[in-house]
N, C-alpha and C positions, 0 to 999 in steps of 0.2 A: 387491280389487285395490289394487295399490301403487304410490303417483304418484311417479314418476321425474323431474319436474318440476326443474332448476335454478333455482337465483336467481340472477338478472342484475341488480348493480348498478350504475344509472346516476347519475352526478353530473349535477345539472340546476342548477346554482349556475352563472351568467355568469361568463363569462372577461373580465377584466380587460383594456381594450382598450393595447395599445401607445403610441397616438395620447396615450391619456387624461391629462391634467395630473395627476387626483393620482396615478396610476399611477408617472408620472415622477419624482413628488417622494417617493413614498415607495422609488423607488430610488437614488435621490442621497441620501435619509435613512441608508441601509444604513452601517455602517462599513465602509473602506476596508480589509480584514484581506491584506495581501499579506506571503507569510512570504517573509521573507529567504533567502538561501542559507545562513545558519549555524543557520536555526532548521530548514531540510529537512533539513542535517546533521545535527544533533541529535537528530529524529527516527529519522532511518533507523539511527542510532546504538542507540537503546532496543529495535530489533528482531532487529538482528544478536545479542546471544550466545545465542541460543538454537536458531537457525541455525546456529551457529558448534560449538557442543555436538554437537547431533545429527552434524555433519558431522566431528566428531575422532570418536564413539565409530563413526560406518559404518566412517569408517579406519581402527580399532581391528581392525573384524572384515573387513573386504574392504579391499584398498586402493584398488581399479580405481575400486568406487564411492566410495570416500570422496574420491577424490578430484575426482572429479563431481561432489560435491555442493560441494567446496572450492571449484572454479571457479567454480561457480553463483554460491557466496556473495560471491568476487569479485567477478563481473560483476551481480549485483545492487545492492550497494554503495559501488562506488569510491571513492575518494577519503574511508573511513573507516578510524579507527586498527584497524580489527577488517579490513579488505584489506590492509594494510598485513602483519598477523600472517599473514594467510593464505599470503599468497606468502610468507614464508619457510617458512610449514610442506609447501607446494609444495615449493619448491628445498628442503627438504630431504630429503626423501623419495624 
């Protein structure tokens, strides 16, 4: 006969109470990492051309969805130099 038995992993380590002083100090130890808005741009920047690729070669072969995907990559990015490109390949199309 064959034991069908799962493993149920339980963590039995205490939770670290809220209340607790060094709880608190080793959250105020934490660095303070707040990204700026030029460094979220910058990011969202490193993501777009590849998005940006995929969605000129759909328009290549369809244009209906290329350019659904064109929007998208608009409305996912705004205010980057790669939305910027996009509407005009919108308007021109």
């Amino acid at each position: 006969m064959v034991s069908t038995a799962k493993k149920i992993n339980i963590d039995v380590r205490p939770k670290p109470f809220k209340d607790d002083p060094a709880t608190q100090q080793a959250e105020e130890a934490k660095p303070a990492t707040q990204k700026t808005e030029q460094d979220d741009l910058a990011e969202r920047e490193k993501k777009v051309p590849a998005k940006l690729r995929l969605a000129k070669q759909i328009l290549k072969k369809n244009k209906i969805s290329g350019n659904k995907w064109l929007r998208n990559v608009m409305k996912e990015y705004p205010g980057t130099a790669t939305a910027v490109e996009v509407e005009k390949l919108l308007k021109g199309k």
